[in-house]
N, CA and C of each residue as an Amber inpcrd file, in Angstrom:
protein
   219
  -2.6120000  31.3420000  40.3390000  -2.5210000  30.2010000  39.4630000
  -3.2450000  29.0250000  40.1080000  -4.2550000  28.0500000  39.5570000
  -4.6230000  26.9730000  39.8810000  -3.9270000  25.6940000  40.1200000
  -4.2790000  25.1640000  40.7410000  -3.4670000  23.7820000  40.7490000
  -3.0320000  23.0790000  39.1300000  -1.4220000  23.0640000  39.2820000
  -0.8780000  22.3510000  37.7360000  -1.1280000  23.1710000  36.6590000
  -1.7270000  24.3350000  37.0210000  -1.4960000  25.0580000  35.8550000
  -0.5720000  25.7540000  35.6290000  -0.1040000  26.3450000  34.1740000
   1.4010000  26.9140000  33.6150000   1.5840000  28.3600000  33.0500000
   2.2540000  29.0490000  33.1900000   2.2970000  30.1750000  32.1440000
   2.5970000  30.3060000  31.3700000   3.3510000  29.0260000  30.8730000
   3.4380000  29.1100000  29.7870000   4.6880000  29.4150000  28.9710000
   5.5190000  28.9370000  27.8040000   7.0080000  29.4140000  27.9430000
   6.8340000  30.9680000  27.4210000   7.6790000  31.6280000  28.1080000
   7.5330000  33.2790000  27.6570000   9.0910000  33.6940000  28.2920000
   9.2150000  34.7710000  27.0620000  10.6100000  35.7710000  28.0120000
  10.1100000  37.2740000  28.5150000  10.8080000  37.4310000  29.5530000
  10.4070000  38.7110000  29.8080000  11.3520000  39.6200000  28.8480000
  10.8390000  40.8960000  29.0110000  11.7000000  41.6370000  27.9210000
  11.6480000  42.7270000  28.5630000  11.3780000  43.0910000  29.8040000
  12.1590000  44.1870000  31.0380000  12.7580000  43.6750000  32.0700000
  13.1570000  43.8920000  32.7660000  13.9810000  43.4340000  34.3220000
  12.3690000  43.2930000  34.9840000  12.4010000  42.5050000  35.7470000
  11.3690000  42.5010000  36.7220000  11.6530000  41.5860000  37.9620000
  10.4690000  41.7680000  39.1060000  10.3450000  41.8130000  40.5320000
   9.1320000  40.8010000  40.6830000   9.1890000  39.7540000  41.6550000
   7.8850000  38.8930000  41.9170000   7.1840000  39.0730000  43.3260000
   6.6540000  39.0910000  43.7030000   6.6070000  39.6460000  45.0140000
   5.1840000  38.6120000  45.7030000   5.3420000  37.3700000  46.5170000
   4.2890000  36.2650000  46.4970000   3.5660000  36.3950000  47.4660000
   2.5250000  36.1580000  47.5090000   1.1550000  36.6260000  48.3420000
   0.9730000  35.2930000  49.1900000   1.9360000  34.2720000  48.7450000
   1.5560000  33.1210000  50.1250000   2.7100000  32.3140000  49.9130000
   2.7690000  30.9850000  50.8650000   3.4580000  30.6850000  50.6470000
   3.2420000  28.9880000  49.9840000   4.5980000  28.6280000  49.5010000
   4.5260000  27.4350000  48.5430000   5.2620000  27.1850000  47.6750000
   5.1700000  25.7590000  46.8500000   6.2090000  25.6980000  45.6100000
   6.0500000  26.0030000  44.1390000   6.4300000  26.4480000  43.3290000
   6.3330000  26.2100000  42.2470000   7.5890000  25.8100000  41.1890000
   7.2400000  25.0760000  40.2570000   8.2590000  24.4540000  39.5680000
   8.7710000  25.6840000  38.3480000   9.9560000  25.8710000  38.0860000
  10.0360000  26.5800000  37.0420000  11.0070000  26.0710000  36.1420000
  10.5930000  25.7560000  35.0540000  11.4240000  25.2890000  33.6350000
  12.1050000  25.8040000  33.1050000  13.2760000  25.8420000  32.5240000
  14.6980000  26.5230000  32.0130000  14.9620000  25.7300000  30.8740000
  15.8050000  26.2710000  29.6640000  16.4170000  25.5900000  28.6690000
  17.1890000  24.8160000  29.1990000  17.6830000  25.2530000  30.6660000
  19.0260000  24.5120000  32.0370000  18.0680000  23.4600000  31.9790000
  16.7590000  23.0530000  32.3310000  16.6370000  22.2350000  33.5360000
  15.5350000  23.1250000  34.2020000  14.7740000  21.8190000  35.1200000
  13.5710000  22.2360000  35.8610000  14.4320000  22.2550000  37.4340000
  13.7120000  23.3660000  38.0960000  14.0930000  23.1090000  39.6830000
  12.6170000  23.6930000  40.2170000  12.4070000  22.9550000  41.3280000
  11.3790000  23.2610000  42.0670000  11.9920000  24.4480000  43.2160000
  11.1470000  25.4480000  43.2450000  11.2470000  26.3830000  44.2660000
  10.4280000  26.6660000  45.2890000  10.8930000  26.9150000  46.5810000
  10.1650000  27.0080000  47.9170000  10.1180000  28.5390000  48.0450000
   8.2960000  28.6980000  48.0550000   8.2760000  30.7810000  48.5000000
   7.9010000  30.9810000  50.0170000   8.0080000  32.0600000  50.1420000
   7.5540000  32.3820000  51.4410000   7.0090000  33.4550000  51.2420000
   4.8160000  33.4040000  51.7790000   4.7150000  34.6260000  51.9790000
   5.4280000  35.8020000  52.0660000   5.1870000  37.2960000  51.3260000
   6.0100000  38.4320000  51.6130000   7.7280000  38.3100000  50.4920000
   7.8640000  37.1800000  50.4780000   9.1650000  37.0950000  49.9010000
   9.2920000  38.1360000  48.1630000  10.5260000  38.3610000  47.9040000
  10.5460000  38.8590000  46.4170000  11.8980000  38.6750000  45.7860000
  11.4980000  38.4730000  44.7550000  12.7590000  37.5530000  43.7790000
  12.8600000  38.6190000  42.5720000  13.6620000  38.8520000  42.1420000
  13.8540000  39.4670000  40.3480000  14.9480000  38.8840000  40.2520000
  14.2510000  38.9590000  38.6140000  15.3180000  38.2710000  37.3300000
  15.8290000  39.6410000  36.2940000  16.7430000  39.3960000  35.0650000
  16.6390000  40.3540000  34.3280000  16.1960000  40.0230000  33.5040000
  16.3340000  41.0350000  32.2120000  15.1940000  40.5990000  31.4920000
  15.9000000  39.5760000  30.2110000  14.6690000  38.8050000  29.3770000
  15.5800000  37.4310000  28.6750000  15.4820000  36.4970000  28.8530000
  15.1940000  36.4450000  30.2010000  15.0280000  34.8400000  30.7390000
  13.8450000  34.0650000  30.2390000  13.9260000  33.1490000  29.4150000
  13.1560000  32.1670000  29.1870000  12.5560000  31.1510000  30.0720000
  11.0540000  30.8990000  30.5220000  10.9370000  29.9480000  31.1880000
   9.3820000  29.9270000  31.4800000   8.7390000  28.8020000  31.6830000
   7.9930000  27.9770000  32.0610000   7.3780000  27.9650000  33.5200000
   6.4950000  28.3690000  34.2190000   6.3120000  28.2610000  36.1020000
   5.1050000  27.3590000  36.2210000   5.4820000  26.7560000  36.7170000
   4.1530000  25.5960000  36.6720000   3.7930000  25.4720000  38.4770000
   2.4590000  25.4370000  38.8570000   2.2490000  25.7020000  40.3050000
   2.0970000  24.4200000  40.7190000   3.0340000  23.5990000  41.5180000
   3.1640000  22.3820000  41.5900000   2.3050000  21.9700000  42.9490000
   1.1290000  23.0210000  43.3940000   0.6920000  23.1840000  44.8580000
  -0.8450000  22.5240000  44.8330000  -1.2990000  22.2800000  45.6380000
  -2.7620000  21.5400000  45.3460000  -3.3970000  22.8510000  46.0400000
  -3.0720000  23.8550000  45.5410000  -4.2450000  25.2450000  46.2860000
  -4.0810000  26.0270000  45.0490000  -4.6400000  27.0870000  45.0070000
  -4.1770000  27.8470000  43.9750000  -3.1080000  28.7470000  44.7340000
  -1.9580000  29.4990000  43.7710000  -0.6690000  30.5220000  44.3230000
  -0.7940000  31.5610000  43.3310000  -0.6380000  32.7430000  44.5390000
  -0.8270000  34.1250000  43.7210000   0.4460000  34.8250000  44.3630000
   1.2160000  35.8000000  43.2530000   2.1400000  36.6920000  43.0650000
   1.5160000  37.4630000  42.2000000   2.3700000  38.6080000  42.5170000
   2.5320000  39.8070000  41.1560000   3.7900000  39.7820000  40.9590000
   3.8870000  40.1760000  39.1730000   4.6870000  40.5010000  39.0590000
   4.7200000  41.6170000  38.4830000   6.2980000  42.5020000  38.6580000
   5.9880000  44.0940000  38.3950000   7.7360000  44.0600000  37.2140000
   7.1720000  44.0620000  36.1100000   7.9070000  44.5350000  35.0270000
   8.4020000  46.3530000  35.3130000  10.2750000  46.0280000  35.2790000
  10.3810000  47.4050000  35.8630000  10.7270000  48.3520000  34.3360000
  10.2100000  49.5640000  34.5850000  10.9070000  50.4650000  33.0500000
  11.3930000  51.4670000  33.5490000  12.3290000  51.2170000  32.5580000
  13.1080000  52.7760000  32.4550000  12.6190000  54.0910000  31.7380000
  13.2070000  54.9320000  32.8200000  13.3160000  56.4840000  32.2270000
  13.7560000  56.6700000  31.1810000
């Protein structure tokens, strides 16, 4: 992601896994409320699936993750 750029509001609609390739913040937006989050290279986070929200890269570099939408058998 580039600097200040967003993904945009979207829900996921499988369980999924983030897994971040550096480290840094990004802001993520909720129907709750915004909270800024601190990553750490190597780190990995999952949500389930449903969650509504917004990730905005609040970093003056660009920040790269994958994310891996999990499916079932």
């Amino acid at each position: 992601m580039s600097p200040g750029s967003e993904t945009g509001w979207h829900r996921h609609e499988r369980d999924y896994a983030v897994v971040y390739l550096m480290s840094g913040d990004l802001l993520v937006e909720t129907k709750q409320g915004s909270l800024t989050v601190s990553l750490e290279k190597g780190q990995v986070t999952s949500r389930e699936a449903g969650v509504e929200h917004n990730v905005i890269n609040s970093n003056t570099f660009e920040f790269v993750f994958v994310e891996l939408e999990l499916k079932r058998g």
